[in-house]
N, C-alpha and C positions, 0 to 999 in steps of 0.2 A: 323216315327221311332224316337224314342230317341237319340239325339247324347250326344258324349261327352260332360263334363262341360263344357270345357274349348278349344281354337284354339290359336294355332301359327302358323302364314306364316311368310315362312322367304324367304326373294329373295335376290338373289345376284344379280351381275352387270356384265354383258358380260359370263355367263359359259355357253359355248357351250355344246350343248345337249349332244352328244358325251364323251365328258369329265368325265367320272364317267366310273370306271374298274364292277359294276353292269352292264354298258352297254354295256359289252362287249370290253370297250378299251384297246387296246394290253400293256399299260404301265404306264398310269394315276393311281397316290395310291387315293381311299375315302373311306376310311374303314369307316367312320360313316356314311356317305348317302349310303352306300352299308347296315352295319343293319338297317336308317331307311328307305329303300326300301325293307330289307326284312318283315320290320313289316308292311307293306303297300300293295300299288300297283303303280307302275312304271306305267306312260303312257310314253308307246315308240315314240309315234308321235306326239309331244307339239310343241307349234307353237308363237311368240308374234306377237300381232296386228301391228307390226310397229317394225321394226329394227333397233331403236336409242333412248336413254334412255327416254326423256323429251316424244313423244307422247305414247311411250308403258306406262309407267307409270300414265298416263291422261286417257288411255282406261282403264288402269285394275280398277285405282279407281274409276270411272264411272260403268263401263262396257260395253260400246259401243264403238262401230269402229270409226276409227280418224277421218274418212271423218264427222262423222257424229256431234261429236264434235267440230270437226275446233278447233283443237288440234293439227299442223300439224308439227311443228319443235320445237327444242330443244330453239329457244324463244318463245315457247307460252308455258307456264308453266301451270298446275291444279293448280285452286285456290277456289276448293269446287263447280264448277258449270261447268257440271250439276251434281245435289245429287248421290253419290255413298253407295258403300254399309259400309263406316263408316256411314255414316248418318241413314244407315237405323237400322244400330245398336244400334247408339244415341236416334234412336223414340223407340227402343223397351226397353230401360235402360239399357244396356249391356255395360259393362266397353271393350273400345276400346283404346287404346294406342299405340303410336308406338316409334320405339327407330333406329334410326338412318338417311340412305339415304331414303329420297321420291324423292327429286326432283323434286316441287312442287313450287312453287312460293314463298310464305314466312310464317313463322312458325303463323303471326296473321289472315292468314285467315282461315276461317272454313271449313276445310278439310276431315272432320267424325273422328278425334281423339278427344278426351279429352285430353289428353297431346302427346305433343311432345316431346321426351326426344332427345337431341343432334342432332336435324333432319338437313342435309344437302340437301341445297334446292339447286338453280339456282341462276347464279353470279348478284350479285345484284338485283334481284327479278325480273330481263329481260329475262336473258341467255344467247343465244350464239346468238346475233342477227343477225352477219355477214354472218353466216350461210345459212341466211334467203335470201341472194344474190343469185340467182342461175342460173337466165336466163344468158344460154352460152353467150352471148356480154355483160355482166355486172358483173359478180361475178368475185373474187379474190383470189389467192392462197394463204393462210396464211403458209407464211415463219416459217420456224422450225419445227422438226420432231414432227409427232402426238405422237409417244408413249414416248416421253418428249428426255432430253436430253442426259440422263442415264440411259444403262441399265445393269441389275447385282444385286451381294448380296451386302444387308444392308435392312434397314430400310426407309417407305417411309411414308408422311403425310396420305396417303390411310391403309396403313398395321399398323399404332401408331392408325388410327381412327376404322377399324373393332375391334382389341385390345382393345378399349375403349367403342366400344358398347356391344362386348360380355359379359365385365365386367359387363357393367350396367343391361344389358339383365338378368344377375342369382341375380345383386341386385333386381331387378324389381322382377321376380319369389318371392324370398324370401319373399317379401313382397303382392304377391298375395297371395301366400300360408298360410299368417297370416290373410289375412283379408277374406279368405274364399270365397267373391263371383263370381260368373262364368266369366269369362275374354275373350276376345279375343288381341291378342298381334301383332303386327308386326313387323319385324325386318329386317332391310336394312342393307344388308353386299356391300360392297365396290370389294372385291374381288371376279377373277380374272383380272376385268379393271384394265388398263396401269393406271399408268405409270410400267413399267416392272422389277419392285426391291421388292427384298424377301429375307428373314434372309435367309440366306447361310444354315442354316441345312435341309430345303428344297429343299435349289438351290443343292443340292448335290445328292438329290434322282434323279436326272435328268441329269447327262451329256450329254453337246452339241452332243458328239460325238455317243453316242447311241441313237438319235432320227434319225427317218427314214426322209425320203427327201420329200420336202414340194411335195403337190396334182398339177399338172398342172400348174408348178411354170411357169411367164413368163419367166426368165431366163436360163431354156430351151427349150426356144420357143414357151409357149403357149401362143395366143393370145385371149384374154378376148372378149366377147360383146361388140360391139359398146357405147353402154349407161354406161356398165361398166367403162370404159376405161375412159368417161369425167366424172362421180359419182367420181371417184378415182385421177382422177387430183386435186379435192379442198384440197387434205393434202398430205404433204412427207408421205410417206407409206414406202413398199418396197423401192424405192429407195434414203428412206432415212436410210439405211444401209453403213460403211465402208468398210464392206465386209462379204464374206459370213457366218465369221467365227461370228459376231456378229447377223446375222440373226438369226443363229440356236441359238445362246444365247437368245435372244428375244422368241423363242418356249420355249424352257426348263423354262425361267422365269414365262412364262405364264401358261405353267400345273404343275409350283413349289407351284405358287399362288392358283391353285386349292385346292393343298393339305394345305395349308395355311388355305383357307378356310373350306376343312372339319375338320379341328383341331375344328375352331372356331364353327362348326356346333356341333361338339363332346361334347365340354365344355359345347355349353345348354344346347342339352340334360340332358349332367351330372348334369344339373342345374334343370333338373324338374325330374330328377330321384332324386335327395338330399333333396327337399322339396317336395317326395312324390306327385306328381303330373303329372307322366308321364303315371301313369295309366284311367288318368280322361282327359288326354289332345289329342285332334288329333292335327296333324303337317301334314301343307301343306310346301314342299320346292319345290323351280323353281328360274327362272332368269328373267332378262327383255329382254333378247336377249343374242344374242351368240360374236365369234367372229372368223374372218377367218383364223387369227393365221398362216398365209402366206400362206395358196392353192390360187392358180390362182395369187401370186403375191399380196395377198390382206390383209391387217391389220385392226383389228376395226371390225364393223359392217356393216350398212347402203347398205346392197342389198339382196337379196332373194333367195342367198343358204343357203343348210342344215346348215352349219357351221353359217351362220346369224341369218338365220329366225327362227332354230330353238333350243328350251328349254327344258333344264331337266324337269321334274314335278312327284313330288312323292306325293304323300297322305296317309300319315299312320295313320289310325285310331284304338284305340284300341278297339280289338275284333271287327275289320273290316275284307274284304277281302286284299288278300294278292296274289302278283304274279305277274303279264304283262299285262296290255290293250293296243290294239293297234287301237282304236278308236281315231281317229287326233281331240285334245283339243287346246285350247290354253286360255291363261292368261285371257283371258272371263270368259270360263269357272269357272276358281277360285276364280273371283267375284264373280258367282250367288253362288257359295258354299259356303261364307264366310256368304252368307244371307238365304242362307238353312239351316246352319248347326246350326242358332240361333232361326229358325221359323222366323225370320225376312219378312219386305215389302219392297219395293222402288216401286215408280208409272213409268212408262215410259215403252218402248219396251227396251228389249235387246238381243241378242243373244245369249248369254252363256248361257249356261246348267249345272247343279249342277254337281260336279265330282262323288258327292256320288251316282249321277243313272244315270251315263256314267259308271261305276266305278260296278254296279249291273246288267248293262245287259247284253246282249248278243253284242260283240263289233262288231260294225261299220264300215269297215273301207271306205264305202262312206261318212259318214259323211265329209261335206264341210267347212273346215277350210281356212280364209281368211287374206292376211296381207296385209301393203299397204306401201310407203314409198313417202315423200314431203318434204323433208330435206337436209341436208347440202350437195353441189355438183351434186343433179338430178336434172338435164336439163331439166327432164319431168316427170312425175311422174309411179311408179313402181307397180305393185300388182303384188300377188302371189294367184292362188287356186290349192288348195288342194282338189284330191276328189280320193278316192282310192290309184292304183299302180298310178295316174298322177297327177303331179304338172307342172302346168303352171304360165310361167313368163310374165306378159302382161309388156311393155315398153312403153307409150303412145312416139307415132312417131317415135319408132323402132319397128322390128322385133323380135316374139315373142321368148323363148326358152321352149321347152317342156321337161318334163322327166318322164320316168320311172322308179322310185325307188325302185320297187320291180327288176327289171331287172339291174338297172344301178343305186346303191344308193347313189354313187358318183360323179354321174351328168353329166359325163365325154361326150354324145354323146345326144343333140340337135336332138331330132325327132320333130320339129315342121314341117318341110319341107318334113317329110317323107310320104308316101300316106298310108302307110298303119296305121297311127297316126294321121290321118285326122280325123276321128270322133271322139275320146279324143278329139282332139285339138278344134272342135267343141261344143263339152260337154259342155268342162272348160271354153271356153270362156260363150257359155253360161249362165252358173251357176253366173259368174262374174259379167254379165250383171244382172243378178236377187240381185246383193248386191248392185253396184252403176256401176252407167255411168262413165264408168274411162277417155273419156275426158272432162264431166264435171268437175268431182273432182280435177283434174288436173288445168284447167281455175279457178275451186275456192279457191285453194290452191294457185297460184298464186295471184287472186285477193285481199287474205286475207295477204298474205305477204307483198305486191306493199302498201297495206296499214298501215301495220304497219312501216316499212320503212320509209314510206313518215312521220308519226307521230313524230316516232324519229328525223325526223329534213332532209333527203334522205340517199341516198347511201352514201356520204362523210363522214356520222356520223357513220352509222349503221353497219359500214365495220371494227369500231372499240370496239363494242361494244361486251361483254363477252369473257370467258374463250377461248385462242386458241385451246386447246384443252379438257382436262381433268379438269371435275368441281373442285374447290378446297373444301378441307374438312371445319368445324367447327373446332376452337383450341379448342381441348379436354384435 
C-alpha cells in the first residue's frame, strides 16, 4: 500500500498515557492531540520498553528490547549501534532529520539522522553514571529533590528549549515544503518532565485546590512493594515536599505542562497545514514513558505501573483509519512503522510490528507486550507482561504483583497470591520466560554496570558522575 509522502514522530518526555481528555481524563485540556487522534487511531494500550529516558530511547531507535541491546541505564547512551531504523532510511535515501531531545550520546555519532538540529543528548556524552550504583550495600542517595528545587509559574530552561524547538520544527517544515522531497522528521519535546515550572497562564487552568487526592498515596497509609519502597529511596520524591499544599502544586504544574505541550503540538501542526503539507503527511505522536505524578506516593518514572509504563500513541494518517485499537503496542512497534511506512530494510530480528497492520486488523488484545527496567535505585531488576485483561509485575528476588485491568485498572488489589489467578499468573510468567530469562538479565545488567564503573576509575568516581537529576538542555 502506498503511504503518505511524508512522516512525523514527535515524542515527548514523561506524558503519561492517561494524560489526554481524548482519553477520557476527567480534567486534562489537549485540544490538538484530541483532533489529531480524531484524524487517526488512538492505541489505548501503548507500552515503553523501559521506564526511564536513556534505555527507552536506545530501544525505539534500534527496535529491540534492552536486554537485548545492553542498553540498560541512563549511562549507557545510543550511539548508532546496533542500526536502527534512521539508518534503514539512510540506505533507502530518505531525508531523515531530527530536531530536538534524543538523548543519545553525542550529536558526532551516527545515529540514522542526517542532521541534528539542537539535539539534546546525555550530560557529557556519559550520563547519569551514579545511577549505575545500585546493588542495596553500595548505592547512594543523591541529596536534593528530583523534581529540582522549584516548583511553580515561570519559565524554565526545559519550557525556553521545547519554545525553540517548535520554532525551528515550522522553519524546518517550510523549508521541506520548498525543496519538495519526501521526508521523515523527528521531534523531541521536553514536556511534561520536571523540573515542575510553567508560564502561569497554564498554571491557571489547573488549580491546586480542584485536583482530586492523589491514587493510594502513602500518607494515608498506603504501603508500596517491597522492591518499590528501595527503587524509590535513590531520589527525594514525595517526601521531598514542604507540605502538602505544594505536593498538589507539583500535580497541577505537571498537567499545566501537558497543555504546554499540546500548544506546542498545535503550532506544528499549524505548521504543516501553512505549507500545505498536512495533507501528504502521517503523524506518529507518543512519549518515552510516563510519570507517577504522586499515586502510591511516587514522582518520576522507573517502575511498572500504568501511570510508568505506560504511553500515549496516536497515528494519524491521512485518509487512514480513524478511532480506538486496543491491541497493547509499544514504542517497537513505531520503529518497524517508521521503516514500513518508507518500504524501507534493516537486517536483524525485531519484535515490533508496523502500527499500520496493528492498526488494520482485527484488535488483539492478547497480543504480548513487554517492559523491563535496570536502572537508577533497582536492587534487582523489574519486568512487566502484558497479555490480555493481565499484566504481571516480575521483581527478580521479590514477590510478584499481578493485575487485572479490565477488572481493576488502577491496580489497586495484587491477585498474584490469589488461587483463582493462578493460571494467569502461570501464563504470564510463562510468556516472560519465552522473551528472556529474567535472572539472567538481571546478573548481566549488573555485570555490564560493575563494568563500566570499574572503567570510570570505581564507585568513589562514578557516584559523581552526571546530571542529579533532570538532563540539562542545549542553550538555544
Amino acid at each position: 500500500m502506498t503511504r503518505s509522502k511524508n512522516l512525523l514522530v514527535i515524542m515527548s518526555d514523561e506524558h503519561q498515557s492517561r494524560a489526554l481528555s481524548c482519553a477520557g481524563h476527567p480534567f486534562v485540556k489537549t485540544p490538538n492531540l484530541d483532533r489529531l487522534a480524531a484524524r487517526g487511531v488512538r492505541f489505548t494500550d501503548a507500552y515503553t520498553p523501559s521506564p526511564i529516558c536513556v534505555p527507552a530511547r536506545a530501544a525505539f531507535a534500534s527496535g529491540r528490547y534492552v536486554h537485548d541491546i545492553r542498553l540498560w541505564d541512563n549511562a549507557m547512551p545510543y550511539t548508532g549501534k546496533p542500526r536502527g531504523w534512521g539508518h534503514a532510511l539512510q540506505d533507502k535515501g530518505v531525508r531523515v532529520e531530527s530536531i530536538g531531545k534524543l538523548h543519545y550520546r553525542h550529536e558526532e555519532d551516527p545515529a540514522g539522522f542526517d542532521v541534528e538540529h539542537i539535539p539534546m543528548q546525555v550530560v557529557d556524552g556519559v550520563g547519569m553514571v551514579w545511577g549505575s550504583i545500585r546493588r542495596e550495600d553500595e548505592r547512594v542517595r543523591k541529596e536534593g529533590r528530583m523534581l529540582g528545587p522549584y516548583i511553580g509559574p515561570g519559565e524554565s530552561k526545559y519550557t525556553k528549549y521545547d519554545t525553540a524547538v517548535t520554532g525551528r520544527t515550522n522553519e524546518w517544515l517550510k523549508d521541506a515544503a520548498e525543496n519538495g522531497a519526501p521526508w521523515c522528521l523527528y521531534v523531541g519535546l521536553v514536556a511534561p518532565h520536571f523540573p515542575l515550572i510553567v508560564p502561569q497562564e497554564y498554571l491557571d487552568m489547573y488549580p491546586p485546590e480542584s485536583l482530586p487526592e492523589f491514587k493510594l498515596h502513602t500518607k494515608d497509609g498506603f504501603v508500596n512493594h517491597p522492591w518499590v519502597r528501595k527503587q524509590n529511596e535513590a531520589l527525594a520524591g514525595d517526601d521531598g515536599f514542604e507540605s502538602d499544599a505544594e505536593r498538589r502544586l507539583a500535580a497541577s504544574c505537571y498537567f499545566a505542562l501537558c497543555t504546554f505541550l499540546d500548544d506546542n503540538i498545535g503550532k506544528i501542526m499549524q505548521g504543516l497545514e501553512d505549507t500545505e503539507q498536512l495533507d501528504d503527511t502521517t503523524v506518529i505522536y507518543t512519549s518515552d514513558h510516563g510519570d507517577n505524578v504522586g499515586a502510591r506516593g511516587l514522582w518520576g518514572k522507573s517502575n511498572m505501573y500504568e501511570e510508568s509504563v505506560a504511553v500515549p500513541m496516536i497515528l494519524a494518517e491521512p485518509g487512514g483509519p480513524t478511532g480506538t485499537c486496543a491491541t497493547p503496542v509499544s514504542l517497537l512497534d513505531v520503529s518497524q512503522t517508521v521503516i514500513d511506512h518508507f518500504g524501507a530494510t534493516l537486517e536483524g530480528d525485531r519484535p515490533g510490528r508496523s502500527l499500520y497492520e496493528i492498526a488494520a486488523e482485527a484488535e488483539d488484545p492478547d497480543r504480548v507486550i513487554f517492559s523491563e527496567y535496570h536502572a537508577v535505585g533497582a536492587v534487582s531488576a523489574a519486568y512487566m507482561l502484558r497479555k490480555g485483561d493481565w499484566k504481571l509485575i516480575h521483581y527478580h528476588g521479590f514477590a510478584p504483583e499481578l493485575f487485572n485491568l479490565r477488572e481493576d485498572p488502577e491496580e489497586t488489589v495484587n491477585r498474584a497470591d490469589d488461587p483463582a489467578a493462578a493460571e494467569a499468573l502461570a501464563d504470564l510468567e510463562n510468556e516472560l520466560r519465552k522473551i528472556c530469562d529474567p535472572a539472567a538479565m538481571n546478573d548481566l545488567a549488573f555485570a555490564d554496570q560493575d563494568a563500566m564503573i570499574e572503567g570510570y576509575g570505581g564507585i568513589e568516581v562514578a557516584m559523581n558522575m552526571g546530571a542529579p537529576a533532570a538532563t540539562p538542555p542545549p542553550e538555544v
